[in-house]
C-alpha positions, -999 to +999 in steps of 0.1 A: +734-492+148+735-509+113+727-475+095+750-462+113+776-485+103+764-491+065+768-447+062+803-450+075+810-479+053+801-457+022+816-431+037+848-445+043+858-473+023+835-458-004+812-492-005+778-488-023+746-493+003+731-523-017+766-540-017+773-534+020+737-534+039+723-568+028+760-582+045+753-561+080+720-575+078+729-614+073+756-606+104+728-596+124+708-625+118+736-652+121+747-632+160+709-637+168+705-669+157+736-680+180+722-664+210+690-685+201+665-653+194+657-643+160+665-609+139+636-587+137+628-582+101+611-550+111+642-538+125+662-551+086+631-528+071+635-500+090+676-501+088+674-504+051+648-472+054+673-453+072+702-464+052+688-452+020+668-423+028+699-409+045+717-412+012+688-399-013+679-369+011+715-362+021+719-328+006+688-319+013+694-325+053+728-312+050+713-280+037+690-281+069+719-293+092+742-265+083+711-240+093+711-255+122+750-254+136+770-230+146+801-237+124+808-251+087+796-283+075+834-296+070+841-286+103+816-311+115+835-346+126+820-371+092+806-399+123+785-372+138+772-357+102+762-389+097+740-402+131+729-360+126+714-369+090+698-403+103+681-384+129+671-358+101+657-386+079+637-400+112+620-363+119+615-351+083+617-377+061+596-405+081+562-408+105+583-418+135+572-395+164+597-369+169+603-380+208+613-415+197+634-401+170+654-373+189+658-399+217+668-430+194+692-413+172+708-392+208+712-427+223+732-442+191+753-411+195+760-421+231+773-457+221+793-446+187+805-410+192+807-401+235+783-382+256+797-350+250+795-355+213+759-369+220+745-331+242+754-317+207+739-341+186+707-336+207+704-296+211+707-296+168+680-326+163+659-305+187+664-278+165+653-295+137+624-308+150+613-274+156+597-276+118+588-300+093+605-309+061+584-284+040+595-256+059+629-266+062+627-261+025+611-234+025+639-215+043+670-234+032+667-233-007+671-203-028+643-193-045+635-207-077+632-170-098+668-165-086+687-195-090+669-225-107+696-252-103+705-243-068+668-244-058+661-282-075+697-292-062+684-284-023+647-295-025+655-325-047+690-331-029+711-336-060+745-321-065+744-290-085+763-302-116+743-334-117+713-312-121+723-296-149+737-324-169+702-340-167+681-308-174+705-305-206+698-339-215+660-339-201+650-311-225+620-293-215+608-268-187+604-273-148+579-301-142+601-327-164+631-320-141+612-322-112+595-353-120+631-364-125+648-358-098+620-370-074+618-402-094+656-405-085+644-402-046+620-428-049+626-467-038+630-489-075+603-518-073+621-551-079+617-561-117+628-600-125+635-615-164+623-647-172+651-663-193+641-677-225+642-711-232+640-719-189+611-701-182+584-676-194+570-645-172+537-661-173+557-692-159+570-671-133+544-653-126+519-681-116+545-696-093+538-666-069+505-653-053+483-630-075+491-604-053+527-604-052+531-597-089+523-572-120+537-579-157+559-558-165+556-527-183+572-529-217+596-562-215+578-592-228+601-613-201+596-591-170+577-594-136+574-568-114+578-579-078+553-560-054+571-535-031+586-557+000+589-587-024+621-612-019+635-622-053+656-646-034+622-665-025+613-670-063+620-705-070+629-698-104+652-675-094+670-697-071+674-719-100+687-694-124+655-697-146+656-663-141+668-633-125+665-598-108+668-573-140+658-535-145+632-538-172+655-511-193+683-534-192+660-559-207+650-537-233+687-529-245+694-564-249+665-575-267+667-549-293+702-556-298+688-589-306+662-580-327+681-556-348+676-566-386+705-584-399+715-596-434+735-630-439+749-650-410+739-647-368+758-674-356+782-652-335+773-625-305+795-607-281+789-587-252+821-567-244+814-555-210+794-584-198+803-580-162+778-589-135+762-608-165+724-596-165+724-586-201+748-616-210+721-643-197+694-629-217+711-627-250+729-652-243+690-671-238+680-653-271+713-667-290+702-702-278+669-702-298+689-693-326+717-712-324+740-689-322+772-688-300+771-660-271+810-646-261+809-628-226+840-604-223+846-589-190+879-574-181+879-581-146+883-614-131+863-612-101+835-597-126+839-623-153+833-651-124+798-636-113+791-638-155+799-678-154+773-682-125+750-660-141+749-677-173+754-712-158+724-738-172+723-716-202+705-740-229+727-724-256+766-726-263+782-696-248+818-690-233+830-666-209+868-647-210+884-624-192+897-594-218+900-559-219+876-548-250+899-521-258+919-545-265+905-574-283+913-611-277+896-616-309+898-608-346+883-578-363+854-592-381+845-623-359+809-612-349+778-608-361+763-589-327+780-570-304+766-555-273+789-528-252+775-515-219+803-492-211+814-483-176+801-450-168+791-426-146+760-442-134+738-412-134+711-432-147+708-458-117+707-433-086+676-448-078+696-478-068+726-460-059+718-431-045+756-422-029+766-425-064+752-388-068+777-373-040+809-398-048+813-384-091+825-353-101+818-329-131+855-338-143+847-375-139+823-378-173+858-364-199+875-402-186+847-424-187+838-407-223+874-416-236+870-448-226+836-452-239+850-438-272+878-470-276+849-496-266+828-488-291+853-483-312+864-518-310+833-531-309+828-513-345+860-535-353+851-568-336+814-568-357+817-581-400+806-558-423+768-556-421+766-563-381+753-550-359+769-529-326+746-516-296+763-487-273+744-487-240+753-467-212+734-464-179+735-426-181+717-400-197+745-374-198+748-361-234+789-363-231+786-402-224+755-410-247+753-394-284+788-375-285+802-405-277+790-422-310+789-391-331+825-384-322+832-426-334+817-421-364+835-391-374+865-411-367+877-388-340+913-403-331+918-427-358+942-428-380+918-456-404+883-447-391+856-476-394+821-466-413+791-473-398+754-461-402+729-458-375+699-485-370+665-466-360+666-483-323+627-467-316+605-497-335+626-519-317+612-514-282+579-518-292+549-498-274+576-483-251+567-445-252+588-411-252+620-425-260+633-394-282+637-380-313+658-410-331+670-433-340+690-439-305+666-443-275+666-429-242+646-444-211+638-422-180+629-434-141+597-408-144+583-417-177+590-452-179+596-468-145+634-481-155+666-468-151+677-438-174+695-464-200+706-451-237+713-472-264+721-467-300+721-491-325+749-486-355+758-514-385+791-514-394+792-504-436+834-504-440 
């Protein structure tokens, strides 16, 4: 029942799984508690399964749903698509016995959706039982030779476009994509950051059993939690010593601190600091340098999560609410700026894996103009000699490098600013297959974090 109602949550009021899930969950366990029993955490674990294997596989299942019906897809009421792709995940996507599966998911149908509505639930799960997930494929996706895209959007269960976009920016032949698009399938470990100055990863990596940790990968201030690990049980966490952070995210904001810079660093902005992940660890890295750390986040309720982020920061730092394309502060006032621009989020499906069916092709020509006037204005709000970093958690070529190219060719503006690209590569040090230069790219198969880009430019006029 709490799949059930976390799918028609996304599905209806558009709510992202990890938003809506973990708030089902704590419902559960607060009803139990009042009836004096206790919430089964294997039933949380095997909700939060269902939930998100649902959402990863979906086009895949759809594909083997529609085989499986006797009338068009959008014909079919959204409730019952939904308990039918729950009951798909169950038989093809999990080792739940295919009795207990077709029976469970016909008795949720019952209770949400009617008995009549539940005899056709069950003669199309029976159906699908009839084979198992390979040879679903096998007879649902076109054939490779004939239509490449179309065959990785079915096996891989990613929309068409979305595809494409990434095999244009991936590069390369078939095994890259591949590897790509099953990375996106797979469940992201939990990676913490140490903040600097309140704790170190060997700090909090001692606080835990051996077993329930691994350094990370490339970020000297990451811990990888083992898979089932509660970040919320780190003491150090708790305590905002540190915090739960993709390892790429902490990669972006350490080079934009490390960048080489001539003359004063007294002065650092993030312009799109909203949660506040990158904030807290610049504005950590600021601290040992003394230099003040301005969090800019346009919207309130966003700006308030960056103040309890950062709170017990060591180091002066202020939060505001602003619009960075349109600056509450003087051209010239910084030495650093960092902007993470909204996007379409193609690089974190791993973590939002509904994000894939909710954006559209014709979504990435808005977010790029408005990716265009941040870093614009970040160009403006850095002196002469500073340094700007565009980040973006998507790999899409129209939201990554055209977005800078077309700044720097002054695309728009009347008085364009002049800038010069900062090699980014030597600045993630040991990280591996990053690109050609100087702005970096960071992919879920070849190094474990979300697909983030960043490129590094210093403002020259």
């Amino acid at each position: 029942m709490l799949a059930f109602e976390a799918l028609r949550a996304v599905d209806e009021r558009d709510a992202y799984a990890n938003l809506v899930l973990p708030s089902l969950l704590r419902n559960a366990e607060a009803e139990a508690a009042k009836k004096g029993g206790e919430f089964d955490r294997r039933d949380a674990a095997l909700a939060t399964e269902l939930v998100y294997g649902t959402l990863r596989r979906q086009g895949t299942y759809d594909a083997v749903i529609a085989a499986c019906v006797d009338r068009p897809l959008r014909e079919v009421d959204p409730p019952v698509l939904d308990v039918l792709a729950l009951g798909a995940h169950q038989l093809l996507g999990t080792r739940i016995p295919p009795h207990a599966a077709v029976s469970a998911t016909v008795e949720l149908a019952r209770c949400v959706l009617g008995d009549g509505r539940a005899r056709f639930v069950n003669a199309v799960l029976r159906k699908i039982a009839a084979q198992d997930l390979d040879a679903w494929v096998a007879q649902v996706a076109p054939p490779y030779d004939d239509d490449p895209e179309a065959h990785l959007a079915v096996v891989h269960s990613h929309p068409r476009w979305i595809v494409s976009a990434l095999w244009d920016a991936l590069g390369g032949g078939r095994a890259g994509i591949e590897d790509l698009l099953e990375a996106d399938n797979e469940r992201p470990e939990v990676t913490l950051v140490a903040r600097p100055g309140r704790s170190t990863a060997e700090e909090v990596a001692a606080s835990l059993p051996l077993e329930a940790t691994e350094p990370g990968r490339w970020s000297p201030y990451a811990v990888r939690l083992a898979e089932g690990g509660d970040p919320g049980a780190v003491d150090a966490v708790r305590e905002g010593r540190a915090g739960v952070q993709d390892e790429g995210s902490q990669l972006v904001a350490a080079a934009v601190a490390a960048a080489p810079l001539d003359g004063r660093d007294a002065r650092w902005l993030d312009g799109c600091a909203g949660p506040g992940g990158k904030a807290a660890l610049l504005a950590a890295l600021a601290a040992q340098r003394g230099a003040l750390l301005v969090a800019s986040e346009k919207q309130p309720h966003r700006a308030r999560l960056v103040e309890r982020t950062l709170a017990g920061n060591p180091g002066p730092y202020q939060v505001i609410v602003a619009d960075g394309t349109r600056p509450a502060w003087a051209e010239g006032s910084f030495d650093r700026v960092l902007v993470d621009v909204p996007c379409t989020g193609l690089g974190a499906l791993r973590r939002r894996p509904e994000a894939r069916w909710r954006r559209k092709a014709e979504d990435v020509a808005g977010f790029a103009t408005l990716q265009r006037g941040l870093l614009t204005e970040a160009l403006r709000a850095v002196r002469v000699g500073g340094v700007v970093g565009y980040a973006t958690c998507s790999p899409h070529p129209a939201e990554t490098r055209a977005v800078v190219e077309d700044v720097l060719r002054g695309r728009g503006e009347a008085e364009p600013l002049t800038a010069e690209w900062i090699d980014a590569r030597p600045l993630m040090p040991g990280v591996h297959a990053v690109g050609d230069g100087p702005d970096v790219q960071l992919w879920p198969h070849l190094h474990g974090t979300d697909a983030m880009y960043l490129a590094l430019l210093r403002r020259t006029g």
